[in-house]
Each structure stands twice: as C-alpha cells, then as structure tokens.
C-alpha positions in Angstrom: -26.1 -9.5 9.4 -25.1 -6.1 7.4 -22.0 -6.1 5.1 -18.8 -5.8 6.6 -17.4 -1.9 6.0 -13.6 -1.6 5.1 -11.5 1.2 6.1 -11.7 3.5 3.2 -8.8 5.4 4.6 -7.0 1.8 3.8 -8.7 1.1 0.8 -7.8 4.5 -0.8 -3.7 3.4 0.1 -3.8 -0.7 -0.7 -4.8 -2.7 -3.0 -4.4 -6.6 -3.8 -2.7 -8.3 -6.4 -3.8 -11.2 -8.3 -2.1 -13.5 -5.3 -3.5 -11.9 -2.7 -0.1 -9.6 -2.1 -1.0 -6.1 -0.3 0.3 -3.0 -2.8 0.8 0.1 -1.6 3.2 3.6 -3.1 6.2 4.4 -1.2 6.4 7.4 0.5 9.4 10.3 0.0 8.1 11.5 -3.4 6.0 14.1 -3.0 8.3 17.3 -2.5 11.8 18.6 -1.6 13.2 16.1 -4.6 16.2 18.3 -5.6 18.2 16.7 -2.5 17.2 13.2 -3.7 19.5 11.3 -6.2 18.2 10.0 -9.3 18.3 6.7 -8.3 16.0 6.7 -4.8 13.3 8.4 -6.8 13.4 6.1 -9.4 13.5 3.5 -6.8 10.7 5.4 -4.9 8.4 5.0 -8.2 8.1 2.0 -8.1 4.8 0.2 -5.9 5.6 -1.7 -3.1 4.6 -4.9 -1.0 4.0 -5.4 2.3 6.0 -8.0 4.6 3.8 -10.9 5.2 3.0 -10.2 8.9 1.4 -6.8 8.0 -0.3 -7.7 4.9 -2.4 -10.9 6.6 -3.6 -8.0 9.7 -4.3 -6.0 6.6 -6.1 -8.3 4.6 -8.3 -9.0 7.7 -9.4 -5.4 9.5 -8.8 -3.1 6.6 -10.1 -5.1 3.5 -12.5 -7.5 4.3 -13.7 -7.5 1.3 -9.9 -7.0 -1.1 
C-alpha cells in the first residue's frame, strides 16, 4: 500500500507541537489594521491552538503523517 498523502492545503496552515497540540496563526491581521486597537493585534500575533474536538479530525484526515 502507497504512502498516505496529507492535505497540503492543511499542512501549509497547521502544524504540531511537541504534545501533539494542532498550531495554527489567527486570522484578522493581514490588512485594514488602523481600525484595530493595539491590543487585538498584539493578541492576534500570537499562534493559536485548536479545541480538542477539531484538532483529533485534524490530526487524522489532514496530517496523517504530523
């Protein structure tokens, strides 16, 4: 049987941590930033983690391999 293929789409957006947590960069900081305080895009910088619900369908379809 061939290797298992991830979903690069979901590979180029995730990645795991050491304990097997799904990482991913929050979204609202890419443009129109004037209108948004100091402290959501400081918020917004930082990487985020994904409930546990979503992460084990993640772990399982899009990164087989992660």
């Amino acid at each position: 049987m061939p290797k298992m293929k991830s979903k690069r789409a979901a590979a180029k957006r995730f990645s795991l941590t050491g304990s097997g947590k799904v990482k991913y960069k929050k979204m609202n900081l890419r443009h129109i930033l004037t209108k948004k305080d100091k402290k959501r895009k400081r918020n917004l910088r930082a990487a985020g983690i994904l409930s546990e619900a979503d992460a084990r369908r993640m772990r399982k379809q899009m990164l087989p391999y992660g």
